[in-house]
N, C-alpha and C positions, 0 to 999 in steps of 0.2 A: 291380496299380495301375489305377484307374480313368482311362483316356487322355481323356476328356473334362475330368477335373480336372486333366488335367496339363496340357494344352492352354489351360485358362483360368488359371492360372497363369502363365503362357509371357506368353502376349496383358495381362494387368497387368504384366508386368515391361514390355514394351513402352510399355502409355501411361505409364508411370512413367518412361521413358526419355527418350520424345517428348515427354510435357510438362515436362521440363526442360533439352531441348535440339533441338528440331524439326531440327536440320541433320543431327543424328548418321543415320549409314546401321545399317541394320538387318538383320537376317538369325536368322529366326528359324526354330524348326525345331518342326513341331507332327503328332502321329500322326496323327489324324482328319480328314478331305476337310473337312465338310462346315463346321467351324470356319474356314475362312479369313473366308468370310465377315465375319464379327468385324472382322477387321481393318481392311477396307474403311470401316468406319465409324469411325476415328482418322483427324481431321483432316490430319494431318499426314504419315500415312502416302502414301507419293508412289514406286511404283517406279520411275518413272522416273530419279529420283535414285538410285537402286543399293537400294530396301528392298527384301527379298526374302524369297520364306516356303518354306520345305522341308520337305514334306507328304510323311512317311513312303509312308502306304497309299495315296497319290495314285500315286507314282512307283514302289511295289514292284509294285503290279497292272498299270499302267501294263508296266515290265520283262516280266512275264508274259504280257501281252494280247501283247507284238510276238514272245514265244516261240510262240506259236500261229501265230504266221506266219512264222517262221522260226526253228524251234529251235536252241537255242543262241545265241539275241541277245541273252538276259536275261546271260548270262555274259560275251559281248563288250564289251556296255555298260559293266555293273558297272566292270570290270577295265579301261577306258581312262579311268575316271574315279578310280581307286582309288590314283593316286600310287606305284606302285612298282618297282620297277627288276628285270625278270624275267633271270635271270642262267642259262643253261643246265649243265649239269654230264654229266660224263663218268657221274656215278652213274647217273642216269635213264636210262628206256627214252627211243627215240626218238620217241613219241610226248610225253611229258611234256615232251622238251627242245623240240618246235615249239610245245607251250603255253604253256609256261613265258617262250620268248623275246614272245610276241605280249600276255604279259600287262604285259610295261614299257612298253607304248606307252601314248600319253598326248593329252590332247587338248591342240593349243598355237593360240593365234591370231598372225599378222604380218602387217603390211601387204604387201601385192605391191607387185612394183618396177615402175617403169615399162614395162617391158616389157611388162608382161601388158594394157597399156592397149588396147583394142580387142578384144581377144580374145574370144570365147565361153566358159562355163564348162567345154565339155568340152576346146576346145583349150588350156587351162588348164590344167586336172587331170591333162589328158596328158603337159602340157609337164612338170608339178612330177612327174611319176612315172614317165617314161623319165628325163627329165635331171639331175631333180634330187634324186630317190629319196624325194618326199615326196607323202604322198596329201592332197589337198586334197578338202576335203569339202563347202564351203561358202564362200558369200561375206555380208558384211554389208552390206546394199542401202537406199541410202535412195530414198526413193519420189518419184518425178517431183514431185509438188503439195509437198514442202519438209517432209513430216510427218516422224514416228521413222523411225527406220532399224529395217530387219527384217533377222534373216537366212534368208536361200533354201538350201535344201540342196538340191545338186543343179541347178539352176536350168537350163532350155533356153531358147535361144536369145536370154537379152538379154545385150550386151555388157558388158564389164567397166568401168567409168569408172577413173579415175585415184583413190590411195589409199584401195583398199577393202582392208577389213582378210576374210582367208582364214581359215580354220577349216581345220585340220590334223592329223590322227594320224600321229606321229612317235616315238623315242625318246626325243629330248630336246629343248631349246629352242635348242641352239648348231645342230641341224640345220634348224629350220624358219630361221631368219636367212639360208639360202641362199634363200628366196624371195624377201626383201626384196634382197640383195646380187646377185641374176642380174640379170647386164645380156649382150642381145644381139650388141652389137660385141664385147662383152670375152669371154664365158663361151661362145659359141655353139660351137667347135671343142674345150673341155674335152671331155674321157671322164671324167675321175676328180671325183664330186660331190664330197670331200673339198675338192679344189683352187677351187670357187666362193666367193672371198672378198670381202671389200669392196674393189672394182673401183679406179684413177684415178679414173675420170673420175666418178664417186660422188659425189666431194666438192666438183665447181666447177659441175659438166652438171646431176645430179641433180633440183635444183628447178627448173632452165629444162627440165628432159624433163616436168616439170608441168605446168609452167608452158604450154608449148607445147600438152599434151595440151586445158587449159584454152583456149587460145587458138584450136583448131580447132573446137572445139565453137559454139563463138561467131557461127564462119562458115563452118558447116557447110551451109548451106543452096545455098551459090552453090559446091560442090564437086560435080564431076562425074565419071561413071567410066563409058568408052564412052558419053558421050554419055547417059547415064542418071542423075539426082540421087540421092545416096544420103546417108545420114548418116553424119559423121565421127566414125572408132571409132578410127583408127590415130592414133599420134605422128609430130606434124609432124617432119622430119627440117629445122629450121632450121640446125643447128650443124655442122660436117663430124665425124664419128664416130660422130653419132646414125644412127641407121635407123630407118626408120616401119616398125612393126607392119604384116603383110600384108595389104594388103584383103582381108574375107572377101564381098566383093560379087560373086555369079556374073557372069560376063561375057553379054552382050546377046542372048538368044535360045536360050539353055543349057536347059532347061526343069528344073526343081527336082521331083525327087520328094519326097513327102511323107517327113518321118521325126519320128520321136520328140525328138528331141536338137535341131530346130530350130524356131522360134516361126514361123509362118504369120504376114502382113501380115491377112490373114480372118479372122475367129474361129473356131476352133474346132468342131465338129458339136458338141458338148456345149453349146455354148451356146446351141442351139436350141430346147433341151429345156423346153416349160412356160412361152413367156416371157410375163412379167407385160404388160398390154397398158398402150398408149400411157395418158397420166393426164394431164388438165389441174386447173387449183383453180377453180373457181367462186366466185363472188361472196361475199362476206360474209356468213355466215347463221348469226343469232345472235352474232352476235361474234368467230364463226369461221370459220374458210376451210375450206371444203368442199373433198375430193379424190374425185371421180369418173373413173369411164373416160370415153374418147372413146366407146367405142362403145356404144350403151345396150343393148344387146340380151345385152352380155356377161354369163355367170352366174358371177360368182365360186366358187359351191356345186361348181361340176363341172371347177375347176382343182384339180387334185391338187398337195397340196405335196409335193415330194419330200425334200427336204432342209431342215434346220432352216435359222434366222434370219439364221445367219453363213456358210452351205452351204460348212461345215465338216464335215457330218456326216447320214445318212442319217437320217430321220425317220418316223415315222407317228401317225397317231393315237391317242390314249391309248388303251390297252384294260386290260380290267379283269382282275386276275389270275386270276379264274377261268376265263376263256378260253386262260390260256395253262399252265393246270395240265392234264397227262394223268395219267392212272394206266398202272398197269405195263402193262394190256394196250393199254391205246392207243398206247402207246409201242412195244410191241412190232412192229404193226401200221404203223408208220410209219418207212418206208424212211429214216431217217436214216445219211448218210455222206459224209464228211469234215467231219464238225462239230466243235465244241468241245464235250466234256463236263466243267461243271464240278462238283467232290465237294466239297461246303462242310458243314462240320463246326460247329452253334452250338445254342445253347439258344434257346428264345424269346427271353429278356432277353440274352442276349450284345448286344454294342458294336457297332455300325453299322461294317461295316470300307468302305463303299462301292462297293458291286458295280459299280458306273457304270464305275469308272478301270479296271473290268474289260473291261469290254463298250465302253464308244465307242470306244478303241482300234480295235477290230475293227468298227467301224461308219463309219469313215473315208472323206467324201464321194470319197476317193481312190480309192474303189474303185467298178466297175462293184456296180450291186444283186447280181446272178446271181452274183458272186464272193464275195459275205459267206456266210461260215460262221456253218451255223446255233448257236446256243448253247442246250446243256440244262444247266442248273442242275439235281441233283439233290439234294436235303437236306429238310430239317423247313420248311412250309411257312409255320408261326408267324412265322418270323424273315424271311423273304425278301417278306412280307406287309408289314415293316417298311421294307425295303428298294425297294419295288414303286415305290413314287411317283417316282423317279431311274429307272426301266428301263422303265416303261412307253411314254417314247414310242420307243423303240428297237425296229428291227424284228429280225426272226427271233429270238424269246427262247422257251423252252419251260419248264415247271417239270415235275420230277416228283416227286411227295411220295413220298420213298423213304431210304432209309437209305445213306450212299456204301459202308460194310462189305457191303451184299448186294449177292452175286452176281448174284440173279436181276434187281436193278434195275439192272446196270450191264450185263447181257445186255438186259434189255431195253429201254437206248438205244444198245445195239451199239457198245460204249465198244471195241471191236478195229476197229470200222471208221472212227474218228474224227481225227480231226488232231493233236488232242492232248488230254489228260486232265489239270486242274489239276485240285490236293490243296491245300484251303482250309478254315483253321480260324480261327472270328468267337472263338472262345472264349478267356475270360480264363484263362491259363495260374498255374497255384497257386504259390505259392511255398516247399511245401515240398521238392520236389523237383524241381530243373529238366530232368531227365532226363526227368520224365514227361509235359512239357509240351507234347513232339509226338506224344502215343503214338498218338491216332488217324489224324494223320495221315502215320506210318510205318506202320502197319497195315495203310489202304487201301493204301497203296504196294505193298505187299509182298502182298497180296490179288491184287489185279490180278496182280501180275507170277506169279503161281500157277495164274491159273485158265489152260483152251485153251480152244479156238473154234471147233473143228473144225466140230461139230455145227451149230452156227449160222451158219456161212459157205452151210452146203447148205439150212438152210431159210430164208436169205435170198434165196435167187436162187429158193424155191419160194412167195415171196410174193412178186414181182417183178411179178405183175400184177393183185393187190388194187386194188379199185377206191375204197377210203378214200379218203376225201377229205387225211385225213391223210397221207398220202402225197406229197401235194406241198410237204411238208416239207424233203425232202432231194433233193438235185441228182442226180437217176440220171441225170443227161448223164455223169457223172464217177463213176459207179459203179464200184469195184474190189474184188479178195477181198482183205480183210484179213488180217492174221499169225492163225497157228494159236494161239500160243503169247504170251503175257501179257508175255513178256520184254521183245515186241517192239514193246507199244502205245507211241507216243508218251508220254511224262509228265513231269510237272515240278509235283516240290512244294514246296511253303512249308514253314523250317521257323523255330521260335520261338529255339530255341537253337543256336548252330553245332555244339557236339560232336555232336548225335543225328546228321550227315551219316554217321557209319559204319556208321545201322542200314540205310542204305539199300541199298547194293550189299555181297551177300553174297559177290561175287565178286573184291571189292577187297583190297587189302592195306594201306590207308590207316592210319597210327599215327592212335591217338586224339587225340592233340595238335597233328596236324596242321590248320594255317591253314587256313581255309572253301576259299578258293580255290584249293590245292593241291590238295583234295581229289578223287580220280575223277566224282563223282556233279554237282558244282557245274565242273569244266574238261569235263563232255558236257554239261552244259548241262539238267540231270535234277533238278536243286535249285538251293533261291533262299532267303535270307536278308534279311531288312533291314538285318544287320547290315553287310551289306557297302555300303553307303549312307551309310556314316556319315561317310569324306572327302567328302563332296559340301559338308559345310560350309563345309572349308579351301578346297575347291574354287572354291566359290561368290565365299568373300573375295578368291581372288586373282585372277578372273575371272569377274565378271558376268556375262557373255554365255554362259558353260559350262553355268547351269542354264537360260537358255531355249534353246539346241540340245539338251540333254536332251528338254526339256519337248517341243519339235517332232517329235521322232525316235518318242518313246514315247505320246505321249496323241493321235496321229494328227492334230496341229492345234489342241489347243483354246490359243484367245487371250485379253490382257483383255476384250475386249469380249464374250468369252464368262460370262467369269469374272465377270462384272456380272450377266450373265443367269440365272447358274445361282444368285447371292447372292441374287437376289428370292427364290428358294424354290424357284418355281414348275414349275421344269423346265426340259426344253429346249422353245423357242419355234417352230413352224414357219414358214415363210418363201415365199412366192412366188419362183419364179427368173428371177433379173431375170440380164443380161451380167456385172455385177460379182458377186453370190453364184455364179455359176456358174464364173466364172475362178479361183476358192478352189478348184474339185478340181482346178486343173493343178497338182496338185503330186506331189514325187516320193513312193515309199511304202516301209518295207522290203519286202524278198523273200526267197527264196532258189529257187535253180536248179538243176537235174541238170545234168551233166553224160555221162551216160547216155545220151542221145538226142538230135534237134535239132541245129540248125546249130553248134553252140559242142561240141555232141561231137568235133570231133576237136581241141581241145585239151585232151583225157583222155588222150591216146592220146601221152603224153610230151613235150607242148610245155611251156612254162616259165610261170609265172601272168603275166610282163609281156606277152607274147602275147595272154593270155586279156584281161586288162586293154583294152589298146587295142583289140581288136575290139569287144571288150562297150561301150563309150564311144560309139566310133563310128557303130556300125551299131543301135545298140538303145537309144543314150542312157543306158546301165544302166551306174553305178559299182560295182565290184567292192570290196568292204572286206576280206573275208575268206573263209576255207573252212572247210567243218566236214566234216572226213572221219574213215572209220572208223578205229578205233582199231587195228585188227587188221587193215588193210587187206592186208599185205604175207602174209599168215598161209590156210594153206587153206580151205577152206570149212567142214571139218571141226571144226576149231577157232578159227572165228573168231569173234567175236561182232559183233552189230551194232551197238555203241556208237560213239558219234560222239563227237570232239571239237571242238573251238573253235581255230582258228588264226587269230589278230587281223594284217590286212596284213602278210599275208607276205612274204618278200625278192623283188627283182623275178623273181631267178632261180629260184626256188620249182617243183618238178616236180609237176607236178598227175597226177592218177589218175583211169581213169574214172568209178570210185564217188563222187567229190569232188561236193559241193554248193559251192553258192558264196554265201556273204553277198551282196547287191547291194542299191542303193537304184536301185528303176523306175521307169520314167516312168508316167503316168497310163494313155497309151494304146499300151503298149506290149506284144506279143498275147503269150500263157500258155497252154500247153497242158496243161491243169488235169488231166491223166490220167498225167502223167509227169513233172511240174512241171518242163519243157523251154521253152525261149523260143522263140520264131517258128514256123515254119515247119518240120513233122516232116523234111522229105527235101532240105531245103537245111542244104546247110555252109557252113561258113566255113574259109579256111585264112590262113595268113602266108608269104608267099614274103619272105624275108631281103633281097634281090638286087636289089630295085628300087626306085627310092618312089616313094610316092602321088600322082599328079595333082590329087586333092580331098580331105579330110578324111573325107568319108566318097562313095556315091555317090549320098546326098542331099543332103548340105551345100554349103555355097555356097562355093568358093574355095580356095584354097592352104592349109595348114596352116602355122605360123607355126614348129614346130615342125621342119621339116625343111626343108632346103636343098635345090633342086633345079635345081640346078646338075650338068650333065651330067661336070663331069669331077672333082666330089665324090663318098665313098662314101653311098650312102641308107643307112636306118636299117629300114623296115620298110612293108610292103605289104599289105594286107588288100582280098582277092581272093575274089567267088564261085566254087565248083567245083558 
């Protein structure tokens, strides 16, 4: 079927809808990016009132672009949106049974109860995930000037106000209702989250603990703490059984080290970068207000824009696809490693699948420049010609006019020393046999995983100091030997039909009827489907807000006011950086983490994930969702493989291993040791001493934790200590 006709289709059912009922809500679901467009132009269409569009190829490459940076997020995604109740069984290995449980979780939203009023979002997070065995992921924020409300995932350093509605992965929805029903006086001495019910004092306090929160805010200004004015974050304790939330205000002369997890009164070093100079308007001329610099001597020509319009996203100058086409030997010649290589599969005329929802992802103003992976497209040049005008202002992009079945082109962009390798097919799949409809890209699959490397590891390090220019392509700050053996490249492919998932691993014992998601290849996070995309509808109906924390988590950012820019045609727009385009990169980004090395190594070394949990919050601002460890971890070297799976927030008591990676969403400037993919500091640790508690939330943050009683002749909860 031709998806541009299905697409316009789709979009007439729509104005046929709207111009017979302009109030009805909408939710439409259309294959092709670049069709939204369209819809922007029906009057009536208004998302703010709940219309909404659900763009297959937007959000499947989207899925894939955030697997490139942390494999196996395409699968965690999926499966917390996919509605199903993961039930563990005596039959299964024990690896399927940790998959299986993390695939029933779900995404839930509830208001937080007054309690949480004042808090931080990580003393929040933390709170809902020792106490209340729920991960909170996000808050719904609305913006000082009275505009929409946004949600932050992640969000450092701004306090919580009174009824912000939290974004949650949970089992079920009776569980997330303990975040609304915890109240302080009543819940704070529970052990058993089971026993967190709707409180007394719920039903007469309740609105006056809003009410109060409301009423401090008001006169917040003449409130003092040592002698220092601060603003009012806690709940007034007017009633006797209320308690005010803890001040997180340091006390007088404390001196605050910098940390990730909390917002600076300063701005940020990032916002230094490039600033647009002072602008007055001149006089009327010609009928229009002139905007000039203050300073005349400034040359616009020699500010470099970094970041596009909405410094949402890194940017460069358009260039023209023949400068970014190499051939095989130029390729060869050019140190490329830990880049993206991708193998897209199309004819000239094949369908626009939208390379962009590939690539911005990984171009994420969230990211330092020096950290974006480079990207080589290898395929038929005809087609990606097509596609150019949407990539061109994107930096680090390479083409290489090659076939993805030859070996010698996939040797010669050193596809074993890469990050990860997407398998992408633009091609219109036949309808007389659906079997055949991935066959090229189960081929390249199984290519790859056939060839070794050996040879080329050694005459990589005997080109090591070629003076190409092309060379400064890839990051040899972060040079490493790649796997011998093909088994072991990163990949993950697209496939048309769910059953072809069994041609993938020759090693599996998957029935052929088995569900996409049950299957080995899609629970490692090695395959992807759109089919599995396809509750995001119900999703969408019964929660709004579910497909824009999607849309945040996966497309690295992009907004309406992007969505405007990109419907002109014309591309992405470059931008001067002014304070406000610049405060768009503090935002969080996915990741993932070893635990192999680094301070967070010895919770490998048999501590329990809510351990790992609270350190990682604390000390690095970094939320913990999940781990993706080997499948064969417990199994000799001999016979182990190195297949990874997907464990979605596991139980707090969860035993971690040192092979374990860990799902996390980072902070901006939170440091990465790009060689071992380790958080901080190689030769610092971390540990948890049981036995005592905290003084401070972390030993950067300001103040008490709200979370724990420290009360000397109460038991503490947990300690997190440099060694």
């Amino acid at each position: 079927p031709d998806p541009d006709a299905e697409d316009a289709a789709n979009i007439m059912r729509v104005i046929s809808i709207k111009n017979y009922s302009e109030e009805s809500r909408i939710i439409i679901q259309l294959m092709q990016y670049h069709n939204k467009a369209y819809l922007l132009n029906i009057p009536s269409w208004d998302w703010k009132q709940g219309d909404d569009v659900i763009c297959l190829a937007e959000l499947k490459l989207g899925f894939i672009a955030q697997s490139c940076l942390a494999p196996g997020f395409s699968t965690m995604m999926a499966n917390l949106f996919a509605m199903r109740s993961g039930e563990p069984s005596d039959d299964m290995q024990a690896w399927q049974n940790d998959y299986i449980q993390g695939t029933g979780c779900e995404m839930y939203t509830e208001t937080l109860s007054p309690t949480f009023t004042g808090m931080t979002f990580s003393q929040a997070s933390e709170l809902c995930f020792v106490k209340l065995k729920l991960l909170l992921l996000a808050v719904e924020v609305r913006p000082d000037d009275g505009g929409d409300t946004k949600i932050s995932i992640n969000p450092r350093g701004s306090k919580i106000p009174a009824n912000t509605v939290g974004f949650f992965i949970a089992q079920s929805a009776e569980e997330v209702k303990r975040a609304w029903y915890y109240c302080k006086a009543c819940h704070e001495d529970v052990k058993n989250e089971n026993q967190i019910k709707k409180c007394k004092c719920k039903n007469f306090i309740g609105g006056m603990m809003v009410h109060s929160v409301l009423k401090s805010q008001q006169i917040g200004q003449h409130i003092t703490t040592d002698g220092k004015p601060v603003q009012p974050n806690g709940v007034a304790a007017s009633k006797p059984g209320l308690q005010a939330a803890p001040s997180v205000v340091a006390k007088t002369g404390t001196p605050l080290k910098k940390n990730v997890s909390m917002k600076e009164e300063s701005a940020p070093d990032i916002f230094q970068e490039n600033p647009r100079p002072p602008i007055r308007q001149d006089p009327m001329r010609n009928g229009h207000p002139v905007i000039v610099p203050m300073t005349p001597d400034f040359d616009f020509e020699k500010t470099e824009m970094k970041y596009d319009s909405t410094g949402m996203f890194h940017w460069t100058p358009a260039r023209s696809i023949d400068d970014c086409i190499l051939d095989r030997n130029q390729a060869a010649m050019t140190v490329l490693n830990g880049h993206v290589v991708v193998c897209l599969f199309a004819h000239s005329d094949s369908p626009l699948i939208g390379l962009r929802n590939l690539v911005m992802p990984l171009r994420a103003s969230n990211f330092h420049f020096h950290e974006l992976k480079h990207v080589v497209i290898v395929g038929a040049v005809d087609y990606i010609k097509r596609e150019w005008k949407t990539l061109q202002n994107l930096p680090k992009i390479s083409v290489l006019n090659g076939s993805p079945l030859s070996r010698a082109d996939l040797r010669a962009v050193n596809v074993n020393l890469c990050d990860m390798c997407v398998i992408l097919s633009a091609k219109v799949p036949s309808n007389d046999d659906p079997t055949l409809a991935d066959k090229e890209a189960i081929l390249a699959s199984l290519n790859i995983k056939a060839m070794t490397f050996g040879d080329v590891v050694t005459n990589m390090d005997s080109m090591g100091d070629s003076k190409d220019a092309l060379n400064n392509m890839g990051d040899t700050s972060v040079k490493r030997q790649g796997p011998i053996y093909g088994t072991n490249v990163p990949m993950i492919t697209e496939l048309v039909n769910d059953s072809n998932v069994q041609f993938l691993d020759q090693d599996d014992d998957d029935d052929p009827d088995t569900e996409l998601y049950l299957t080995q290849p899609f629970a490692c996070g090695t395959a992807f489907a759109v089919s599995v995309l396809d509750s995001l509808m119900s999703t969408t109906y019964f929660n709004q807000n579910a497909l824009t924390l999607i849309r945040s988590l996966i497309t690295g950012g992009a907004t309406p006011e992007l969505e405007i820019i990109l419907a002109e045609g014309a591309g992405l727009r470059g931008g001067y950086s002014t304070p406000d385009t610049l405060a768009n990169r503090d935002r969080c980004r996915v990741g993932q983490i070893s635990l192999s090395d680094g301070p967070l190594a010895t919770f490998g070394e048999g501590r329990k994930y809510q351990d790992l949990f609270v350190a990682s919050l604390r000390n690095y601002g970094m939320l913990c969702i999940g781990l993706y460890r080997l499948r064969d971890a417990t199994l000799t070297a001999v016979d182990a493989t190195s297949k990874r799976y997907v464990i979605t927030n596991p139980p707090f008591d969860f035993g971690l291993l040192p092979t374990d990676q860990v799902f996390v969403l980072v902070q901006l400037n939170t440091q990465m040791d790009l060689r071992t993919n380790c958080v901080g500091l190689p030769r610092q640790r971390l540990s948890i001493n049981p036995d005592t508690a905290p003084t401070s939330t972390s030993p950067n943050s300001a103040g008490p934790n709200p979370l724990f009683n420290h009360s000397k002749n109460k038991p503490s909860l947990l300690r997190v200590a440099m060694v």
